[in-house]
C-alpha positions in Angstrom: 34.6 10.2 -12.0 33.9 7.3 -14.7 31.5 5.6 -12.4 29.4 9.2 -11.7 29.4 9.2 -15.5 27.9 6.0 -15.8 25.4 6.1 -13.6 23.8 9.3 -14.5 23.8 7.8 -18.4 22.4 4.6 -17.0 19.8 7.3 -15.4 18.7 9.2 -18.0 18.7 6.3 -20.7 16.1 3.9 -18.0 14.0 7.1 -17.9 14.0 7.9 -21.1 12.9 4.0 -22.2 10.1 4.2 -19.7 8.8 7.5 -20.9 9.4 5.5 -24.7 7.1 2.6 -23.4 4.5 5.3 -22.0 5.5 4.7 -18.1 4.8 7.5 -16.3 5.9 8.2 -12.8 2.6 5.5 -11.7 5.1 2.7 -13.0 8.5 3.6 -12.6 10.4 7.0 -11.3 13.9 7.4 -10.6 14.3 8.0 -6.6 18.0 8.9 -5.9 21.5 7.6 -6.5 23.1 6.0 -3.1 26.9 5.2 -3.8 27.3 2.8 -6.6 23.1 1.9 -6.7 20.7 3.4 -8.3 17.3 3.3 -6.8 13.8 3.5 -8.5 10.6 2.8 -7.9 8.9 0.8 -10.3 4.8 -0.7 -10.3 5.1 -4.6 -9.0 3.1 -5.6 -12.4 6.3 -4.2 -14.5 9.6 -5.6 -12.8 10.3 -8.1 -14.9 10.1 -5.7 -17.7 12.1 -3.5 -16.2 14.9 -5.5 -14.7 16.6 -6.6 -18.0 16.2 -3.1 -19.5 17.8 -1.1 -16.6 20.7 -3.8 -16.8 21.0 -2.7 -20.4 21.7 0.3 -19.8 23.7 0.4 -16.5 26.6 -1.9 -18.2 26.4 -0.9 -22.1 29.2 2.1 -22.4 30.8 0.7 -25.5 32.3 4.1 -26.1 33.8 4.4 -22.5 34.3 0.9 -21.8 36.0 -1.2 -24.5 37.7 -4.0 -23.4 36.2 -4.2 -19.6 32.7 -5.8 -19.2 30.4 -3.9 -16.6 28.1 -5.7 -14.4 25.2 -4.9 -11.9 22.8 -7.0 -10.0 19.2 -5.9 -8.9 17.6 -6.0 -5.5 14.6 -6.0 -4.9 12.6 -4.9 -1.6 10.1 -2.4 0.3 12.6 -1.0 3.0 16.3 -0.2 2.9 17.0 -3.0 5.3 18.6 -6.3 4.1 15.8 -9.0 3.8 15.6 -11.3 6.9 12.7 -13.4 6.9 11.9 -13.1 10.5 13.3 -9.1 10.9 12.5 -7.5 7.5 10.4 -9.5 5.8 9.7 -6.6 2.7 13.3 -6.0 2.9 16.1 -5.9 0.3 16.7 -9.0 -1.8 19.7 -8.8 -3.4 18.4 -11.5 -6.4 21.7 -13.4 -7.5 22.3 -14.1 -3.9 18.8 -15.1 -2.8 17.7 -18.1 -1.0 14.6 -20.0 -2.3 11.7 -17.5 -1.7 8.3 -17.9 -2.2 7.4 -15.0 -3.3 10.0 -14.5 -5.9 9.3 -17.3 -8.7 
């Protein structure tokens, strides 16, 4: 229950920044919650805006969480599959555990 909680704050607080920085559903739109991820869609040109932002708000729950400090990675990809640089190339990168990509920075 506390994690359904969290997520659909995290949700509404990410889409109510964007709309605050005038992003409209062009640059980033919420897609659907899958287990413990969230997924959006968000305009190439904006993810590294957008990265340190969502992370705000997926582990900042001060009046839930006092004591315990939340975490949550980003991924990054075209398709659902996990990134494989010969099989799924535009797949999922899961950043923190990435190998040197070119394409990253």
């Amino acid at each position: 229950g506390t994690c359904a909680t969290l997520i659909k704050r995290a949700i509404l607080r990410i889409r109510k920044e964007c709309e605050d920085r005038g992003w409209d559903h062009r640059i980033c739109r919420f897609m659907i919650p899958i287990h413990d991820e969230v997924l959006f869609s968000v305009h190439k040109d904006y993810i590294t805006e957008f990265l340190p932002m969502a992370k705000k708000h997926m582990v900042t729950h001060p009046d839930i969480f006092t004591k315990c400090v939340l975490d949550s990675t980003p991924a990054l990809g075209i398709t659902f599959e996990p990134w494989n640089d010969n099989k799924a190339a535009w797949g999922q990168v899961e950043l923190p555990e990435a190998p040197p990509l070119p394409f990253i920075g």
